[in-house]
C-alpha angles and dihedrals in degrees: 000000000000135000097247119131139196108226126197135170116265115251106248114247138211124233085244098042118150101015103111105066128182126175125202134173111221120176091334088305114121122217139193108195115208115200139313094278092054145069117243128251121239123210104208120140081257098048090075099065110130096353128135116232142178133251110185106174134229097299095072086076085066093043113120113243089257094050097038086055095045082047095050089038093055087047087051094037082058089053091243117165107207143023116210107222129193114232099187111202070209094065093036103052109013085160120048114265085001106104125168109197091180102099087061106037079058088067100030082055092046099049099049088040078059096055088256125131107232116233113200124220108198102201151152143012136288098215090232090064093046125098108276091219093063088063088218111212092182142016101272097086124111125276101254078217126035091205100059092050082049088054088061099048088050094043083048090049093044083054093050110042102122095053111025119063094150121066121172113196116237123329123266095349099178092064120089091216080063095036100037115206094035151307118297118166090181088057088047088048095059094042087061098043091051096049102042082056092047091040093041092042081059120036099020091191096055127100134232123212125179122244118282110265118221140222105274155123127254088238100139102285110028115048126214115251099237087050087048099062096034088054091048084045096048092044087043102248094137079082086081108041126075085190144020120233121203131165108226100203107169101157136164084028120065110252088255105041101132085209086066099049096104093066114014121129095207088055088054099066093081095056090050082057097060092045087052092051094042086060091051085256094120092120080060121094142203119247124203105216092174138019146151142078134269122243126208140079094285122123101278096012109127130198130280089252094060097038077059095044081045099057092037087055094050083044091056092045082059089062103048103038110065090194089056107104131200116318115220103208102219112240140009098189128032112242093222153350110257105114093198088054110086095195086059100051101053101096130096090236135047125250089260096052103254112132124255120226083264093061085048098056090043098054097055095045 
């Protein structure tokens, strides 16, 4: 990786931009339309080469409508094209055959009323659908049966046809604490392969990414992202991805710190690419689900100067590797206060709204 970027001018806005929408499906592609001065977006599995996208977390399904609407307009106002959303089977469908799809619908509606492709995270377990023997306490264990967690990520691609075209299949699968009790990439692997059949047999234009890999170690529950791909290609599971998903961390090293090259996420990218060609996948790209750097005082945290050098260098990566698909910078907003909290440090703007050094850098790519 290098810091090279690919700067552009900014397309002028007017004070009423993206508040006509109309969506249309046109030979399986789906396109948001943005207003009568610009092109559409479309949302397509190849639309997203060398763009920047945002990746908000969880916690945009609670925002209030206000805040939902600033947090979608500071992700419009940076050009992104699109806005991962999770949409939890848990949240969906807490009771068994009772499923409440409005919580989505709220932030599906949002993004395409702000000009954004949504892209759709299925993702997580009801505890009524776990294994009873794993005694599951939350919603990161793992589906009992991988096709009725496949039923839900069709019926959720049937509902959202018309704004969806992209679906990425569970969140961070290669660490224990998202696949309780532990890692398996065999299990994964049979999650995916049952719901790219049940969403392509659906919905037959939309496409199908694995879930993003995180940054870990094979050291008996998590899996090390690297291992993790060679084990779904080894057990032929790229049969059932039109894309790969990994989540590059780095922090608090810079993406291309040589010092960091044994066990950085973002380095390994190139080796899961080998692995990708070797198997005759090299149309196939690499997409960055989530990606940044938490500021703070908390251990690990960096400085706002390094979160933006971060983000400039993936960008850059962009730029000089053809098969890297789009990055989703997690996360716009932080989602508290507390300095010491990482979880609470990772967005381009502060709780209270002001810009980061990273906003900064973004809005005047």
């Amino acid at each position: 990786m290098n810091q090279s970027l690919s700067r552009r001018r900014k397309t002028s806005r007017s004070v009423l931009a993206f508040t006509c929408v109309l969506l249309a499906t046109l030979a399986g592609i789906v396109w948001v339309h943005s207003d009568a001065h610009s092109a559409p977006v479309t949302c397509a599995l190849s639309s997203g080469s060398h763009k920047v996208a945002a990746s908000p977390g969880a916690s945009i399904l609670a925002a209030s409508d206000a805040d939902l609407n600033r947090e979608l307009s500071l992700a419009e106002d940076l050009d992104m094209w699109a806005v991962r959303i999770d949409v939890d089977w848990s949240v969906v469908e807490p009771r068994r055959g009772q499923r409440n799809w409005a919580p989505i619908d709220r932030v599906v509606n949002a993004v395409v009323a702000h000009g954004m492709c949504p892209v759709g995270l299925a993702t997580y377990t009801p505890l009524w659908a776990a294994r009873p023997l794993d005694f599951p306490r939350n919603s990161h264990y793992r589906p009992a049966d991988p096709n009725l967690f496949a039923s839900f990520a069709a019926a959720a691609a049937q509902r959202y046809s018309q704004s969806i075209a992209v679906w990425e299949i569970w969140n961070e699968p290669n660490l224990a604490n998202y696949w309780l009790p532990r890692s398996n990439t065999t299990e994964y692997g049979q999650l995916l392969a049952a719901s790219y059949t049940a969403i392509k047999r659906a919905v037959p234009e939309a496409a199908v990414i694995s879930g993003g890999l995180a940054p870990g170690t094979d050291n008996g529950r998590d899996i090390a992202p690297l291992t993790f791909v060679r084990n779904l290609y080894q057990g032929g599971f790229n049969r059932s991805l039109d894309a790969l998903s990994v989540h590059p961390y780095t922090y608090p090293a810079l993406p291309n710190d040589p010092a960091a090259a044994s066990w950085s996420t973002a380095a390994r990218m190139w080796d899961m690419r080998d692995v990708m060609v070797a198997a005759g996948d090299g149309d196939k790209k690499i997409w960055m689900t989530e990606f940044g750097a938490p500021t703070g005082s908390g251990t690990n945290a960096v400085s706002e100067e390094i979160q933006a050098q971060s983000i400039q260098i993936a960008i850059g990566a962009q730029n000089d590797a053809p098969w890297l698909g789009p990055l989703f910078i997690y996360s716009l907003r932080d989602a508290g206060t507390d300095p010491n909290n990482l979880e609470h440090n990772f967005g381009l703007v502060r709780r209270d709204w002001s810009p980061k050094q990273a906003y900064t850098f973004l809005d005047s790519r």
